[in-house]
LODO-666668 format. One line per field, with one value per residue: x, y, z of N, C-alpha, C, O in turn; residue number from 1. Coordinates in nm, 3 decimals. Example, Ala and Ser with C-alpha at 12.3 -4.5 7.8 and 13.67 -1.06 7.14 Angstrom:
BEGIN
n_X 1.319|1.285
n_Y -0.569|-0.225
n_Z 0.780|0.708
ca_X 1.230|1.367
ca_Y -0.450|-0.106
ca_Z 0.780|0.714
c_X 1.320|1.290
c_Y -0.330|0.003
c_Z 0.780|0.787
o_X 1.424|1.341
o_Y -0.332|0.114
o_Z 0.846|0.804
num 1|2
//
This chain:
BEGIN
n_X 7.363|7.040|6.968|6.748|6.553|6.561|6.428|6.183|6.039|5.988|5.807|5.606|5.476|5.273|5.123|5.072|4.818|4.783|4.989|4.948|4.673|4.541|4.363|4.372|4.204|3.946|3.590|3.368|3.216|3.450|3.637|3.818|3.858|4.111|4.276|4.192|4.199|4.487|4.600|4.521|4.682|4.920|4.889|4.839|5.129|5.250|5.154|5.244|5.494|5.506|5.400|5.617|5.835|5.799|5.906|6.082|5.959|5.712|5.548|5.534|5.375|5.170|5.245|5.301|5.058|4.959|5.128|5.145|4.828|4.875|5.046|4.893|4.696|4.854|4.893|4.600|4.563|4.761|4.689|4.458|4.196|3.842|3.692|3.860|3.973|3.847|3.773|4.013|4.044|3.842|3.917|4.202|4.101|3.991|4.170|4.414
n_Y -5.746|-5.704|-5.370|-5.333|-5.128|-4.944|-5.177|-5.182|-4.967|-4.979|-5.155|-5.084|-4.818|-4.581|-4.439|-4.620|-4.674|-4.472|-4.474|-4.743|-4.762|-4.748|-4.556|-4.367|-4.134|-4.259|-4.176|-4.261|-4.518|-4.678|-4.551|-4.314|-4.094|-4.032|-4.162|-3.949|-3.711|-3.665|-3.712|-3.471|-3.303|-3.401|-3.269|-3.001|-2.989|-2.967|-2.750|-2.576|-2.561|-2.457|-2.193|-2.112|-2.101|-1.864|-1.577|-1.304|-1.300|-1.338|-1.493|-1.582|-1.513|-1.618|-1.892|-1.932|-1.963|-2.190|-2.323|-2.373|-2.480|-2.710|-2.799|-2.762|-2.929|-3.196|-3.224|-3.297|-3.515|-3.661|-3.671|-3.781|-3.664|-3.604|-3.458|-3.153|-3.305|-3.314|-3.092|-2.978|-3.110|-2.997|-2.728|-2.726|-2.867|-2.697|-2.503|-2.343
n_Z 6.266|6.407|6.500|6.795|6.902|6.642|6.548|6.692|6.673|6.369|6.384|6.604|6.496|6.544|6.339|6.105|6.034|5.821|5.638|5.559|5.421|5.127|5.024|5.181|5.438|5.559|5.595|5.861|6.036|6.080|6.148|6.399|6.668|6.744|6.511|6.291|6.397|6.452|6.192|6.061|6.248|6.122|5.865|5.883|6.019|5.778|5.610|5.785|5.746|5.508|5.530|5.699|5.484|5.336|5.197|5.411|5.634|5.631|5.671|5.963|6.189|6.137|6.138|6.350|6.482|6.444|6.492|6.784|6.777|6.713|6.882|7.134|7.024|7.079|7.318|7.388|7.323|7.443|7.719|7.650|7.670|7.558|7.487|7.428|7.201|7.006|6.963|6.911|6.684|6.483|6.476|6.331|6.149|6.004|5.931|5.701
ca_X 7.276|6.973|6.896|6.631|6.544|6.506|6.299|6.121|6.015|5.924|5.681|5.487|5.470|5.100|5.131|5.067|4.709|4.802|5.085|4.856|4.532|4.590|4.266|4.357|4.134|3.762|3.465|3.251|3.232|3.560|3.753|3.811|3.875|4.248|4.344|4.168|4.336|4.671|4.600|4.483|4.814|5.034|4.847|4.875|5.258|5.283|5.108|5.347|5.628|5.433|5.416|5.754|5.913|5.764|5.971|6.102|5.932|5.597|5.440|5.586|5.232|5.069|5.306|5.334|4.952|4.932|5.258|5.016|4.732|4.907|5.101|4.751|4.611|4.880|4.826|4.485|4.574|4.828|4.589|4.319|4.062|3.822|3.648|3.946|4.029|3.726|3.786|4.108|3.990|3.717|3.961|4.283|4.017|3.984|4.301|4.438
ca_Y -5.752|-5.592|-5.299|-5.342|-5.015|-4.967|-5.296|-5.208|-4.850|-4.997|-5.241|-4.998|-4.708|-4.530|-4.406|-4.730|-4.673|-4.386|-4.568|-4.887|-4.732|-4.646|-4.454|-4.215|-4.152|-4.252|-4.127|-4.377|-4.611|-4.729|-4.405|-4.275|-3.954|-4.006|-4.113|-3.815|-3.616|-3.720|-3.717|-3.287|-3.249|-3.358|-3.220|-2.864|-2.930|-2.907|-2.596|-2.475|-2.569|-2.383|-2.097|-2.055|-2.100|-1.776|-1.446|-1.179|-1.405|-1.258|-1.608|-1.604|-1.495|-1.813|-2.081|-1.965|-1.977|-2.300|-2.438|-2.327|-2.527|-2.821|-2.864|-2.799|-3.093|-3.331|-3.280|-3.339|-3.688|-3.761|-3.676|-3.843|-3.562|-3.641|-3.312|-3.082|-3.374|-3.276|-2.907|-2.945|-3.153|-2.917|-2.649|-2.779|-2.878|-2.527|-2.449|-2.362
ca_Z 6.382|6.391|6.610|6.868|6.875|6.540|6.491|6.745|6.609|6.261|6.407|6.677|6.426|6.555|6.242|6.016|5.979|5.728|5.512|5.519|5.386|5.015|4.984|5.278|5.593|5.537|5.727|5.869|6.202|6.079|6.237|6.475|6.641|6.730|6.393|6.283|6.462|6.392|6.051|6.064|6.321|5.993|5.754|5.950|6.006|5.680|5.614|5.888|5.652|5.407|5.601|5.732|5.389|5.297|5.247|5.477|5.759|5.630|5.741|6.085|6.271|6.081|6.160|6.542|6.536|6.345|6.600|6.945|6.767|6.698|7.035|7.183|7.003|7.081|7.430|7.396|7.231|7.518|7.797|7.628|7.649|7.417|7.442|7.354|7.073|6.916|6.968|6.817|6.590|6.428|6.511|6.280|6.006|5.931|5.881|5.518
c_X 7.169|6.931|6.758|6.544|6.473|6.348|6.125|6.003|5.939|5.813|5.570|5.482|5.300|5.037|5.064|4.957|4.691|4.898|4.997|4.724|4.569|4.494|4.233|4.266|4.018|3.706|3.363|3.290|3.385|3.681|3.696|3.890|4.039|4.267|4.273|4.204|4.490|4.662|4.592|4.629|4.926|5.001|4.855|4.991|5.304|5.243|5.223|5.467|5.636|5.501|5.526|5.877|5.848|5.837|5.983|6.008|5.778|5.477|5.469|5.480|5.199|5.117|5.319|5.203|4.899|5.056|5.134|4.900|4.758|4.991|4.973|4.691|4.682|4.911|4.717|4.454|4.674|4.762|4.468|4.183|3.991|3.740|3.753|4.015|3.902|3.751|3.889|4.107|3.963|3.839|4.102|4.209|3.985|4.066|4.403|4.547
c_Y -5.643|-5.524|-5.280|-5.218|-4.987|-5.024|-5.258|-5.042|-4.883|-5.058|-5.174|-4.856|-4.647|-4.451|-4.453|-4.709|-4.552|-4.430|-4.680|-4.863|-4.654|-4.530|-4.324|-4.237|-4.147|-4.256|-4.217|-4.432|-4.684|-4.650|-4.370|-4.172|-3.947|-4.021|-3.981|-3.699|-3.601|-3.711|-3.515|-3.256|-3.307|-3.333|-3.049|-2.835|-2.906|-2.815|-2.538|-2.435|-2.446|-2.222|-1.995|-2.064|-1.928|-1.677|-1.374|-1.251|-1.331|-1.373|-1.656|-1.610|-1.642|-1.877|-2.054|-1.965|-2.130|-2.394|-2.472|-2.445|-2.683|-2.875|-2.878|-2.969|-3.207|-3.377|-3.299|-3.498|-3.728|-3.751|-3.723|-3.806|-3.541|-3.546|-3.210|-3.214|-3.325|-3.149|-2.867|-2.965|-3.023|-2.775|-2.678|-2.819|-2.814|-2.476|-2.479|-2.262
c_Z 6.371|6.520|6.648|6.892|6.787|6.442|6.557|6.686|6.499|6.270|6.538|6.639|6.483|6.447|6.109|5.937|5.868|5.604|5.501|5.434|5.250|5.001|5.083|5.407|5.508|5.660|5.757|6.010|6.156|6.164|6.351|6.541|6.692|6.590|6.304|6.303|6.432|6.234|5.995|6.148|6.173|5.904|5.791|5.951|5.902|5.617|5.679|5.796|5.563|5.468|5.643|5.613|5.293|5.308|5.319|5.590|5.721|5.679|5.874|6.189|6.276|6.147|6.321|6.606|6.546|6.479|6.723|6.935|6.798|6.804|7.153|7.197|7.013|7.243|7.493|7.400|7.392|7.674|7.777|7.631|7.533|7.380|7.393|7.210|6.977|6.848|6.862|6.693|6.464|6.398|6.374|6.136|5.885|5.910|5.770|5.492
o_X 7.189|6.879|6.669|6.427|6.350|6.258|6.013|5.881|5.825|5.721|5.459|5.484|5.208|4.924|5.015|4.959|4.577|4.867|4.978|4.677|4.612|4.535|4.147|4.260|3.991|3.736|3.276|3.382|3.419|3.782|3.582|3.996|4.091|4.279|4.361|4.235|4.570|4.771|4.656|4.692|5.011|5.076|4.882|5.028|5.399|5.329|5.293|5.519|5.727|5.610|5.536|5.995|5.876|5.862|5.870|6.025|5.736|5.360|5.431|5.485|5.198|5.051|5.343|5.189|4.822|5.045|5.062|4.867|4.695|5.004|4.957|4.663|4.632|4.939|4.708|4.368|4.644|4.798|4.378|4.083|4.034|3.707|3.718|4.108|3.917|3.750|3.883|4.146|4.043|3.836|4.060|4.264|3.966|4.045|4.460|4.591
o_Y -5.527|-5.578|-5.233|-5.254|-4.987|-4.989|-5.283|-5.057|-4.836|-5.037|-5.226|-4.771|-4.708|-4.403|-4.379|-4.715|-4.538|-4.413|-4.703|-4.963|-4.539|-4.418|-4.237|-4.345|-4.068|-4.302|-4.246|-4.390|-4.764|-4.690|-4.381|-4.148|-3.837|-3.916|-3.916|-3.606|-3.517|-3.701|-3.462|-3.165|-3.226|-3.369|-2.978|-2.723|-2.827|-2.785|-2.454|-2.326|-2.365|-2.166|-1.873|-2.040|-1.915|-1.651|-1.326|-1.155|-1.258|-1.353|-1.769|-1.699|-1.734|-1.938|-2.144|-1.965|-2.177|-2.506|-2.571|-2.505|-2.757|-2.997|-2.969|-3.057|-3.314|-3.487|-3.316|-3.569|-3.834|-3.842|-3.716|-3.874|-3.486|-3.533|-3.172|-3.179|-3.313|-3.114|-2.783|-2.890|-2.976|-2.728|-2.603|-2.799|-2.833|-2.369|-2.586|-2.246
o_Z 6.337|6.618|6.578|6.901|6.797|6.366|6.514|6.672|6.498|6.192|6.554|6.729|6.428|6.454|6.024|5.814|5.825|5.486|5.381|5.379|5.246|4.971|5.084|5.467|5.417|5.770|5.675|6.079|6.243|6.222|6.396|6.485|6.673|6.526|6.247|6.229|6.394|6.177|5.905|6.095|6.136|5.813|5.694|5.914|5.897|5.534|5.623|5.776|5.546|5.450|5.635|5.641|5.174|5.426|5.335|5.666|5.812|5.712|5.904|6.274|6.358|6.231|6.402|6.728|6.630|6.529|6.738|7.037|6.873|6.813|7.234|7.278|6.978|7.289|7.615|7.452|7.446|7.749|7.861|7.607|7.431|7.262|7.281|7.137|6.856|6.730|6.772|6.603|6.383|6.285|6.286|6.027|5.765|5.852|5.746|5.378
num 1|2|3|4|5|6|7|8|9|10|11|12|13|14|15|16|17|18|19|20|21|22|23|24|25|26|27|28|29|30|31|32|33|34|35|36|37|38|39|40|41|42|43|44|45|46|47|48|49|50|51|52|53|54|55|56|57|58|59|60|61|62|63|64|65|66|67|68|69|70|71|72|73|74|75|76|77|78|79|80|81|82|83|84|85|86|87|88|89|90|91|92|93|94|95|96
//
């Protein structure tokens, strides 16, 4: 039996448009600034990863600056503010 749940998870992934697109995010009237966004919020958490896999917690600052940013910008995305999506945007872009 298959779980509904599950099924239902695999088929409203908001995600898709990143596993579906072999050539990655392109810039053009095709995008747009949520998936953009979403795309810089997991490309940051993994920096974070980065970050906090570092010795003697010497990347602990980073990743709790880099956390702040990225909980920022995903309630930018769930309030729909498309001026702080920008912000965060631009803001998350820069971060290396």
């Amino acid at each position: 039996m298959i779980d509904p749940i599950r099924k239902m998870a695999s088929t409203n992934n908001p995600l898709d448009f990143i596993n579906s697109n072999v050539a990655g995010i392109q810039t053009g009237s095709q995008t747009d600034l949520v998936q953009l966004l979403l795309y810089e919020i997991i490309r940051v958490k993994d920096l974070i990863k980065y970050y906090e896999s570092i010795p003697n917690g010497a990347g602990q600052l980073g990743s709790s600056i880099l956390n702040e940013l990225v909980s920022e910008a995903y309630n930018s995305l769930v309030n729909y503010d498309t001026i702080l999506m920008q912000k965060y945007y631009d803001l998350l872009l820069n971060c290396d």
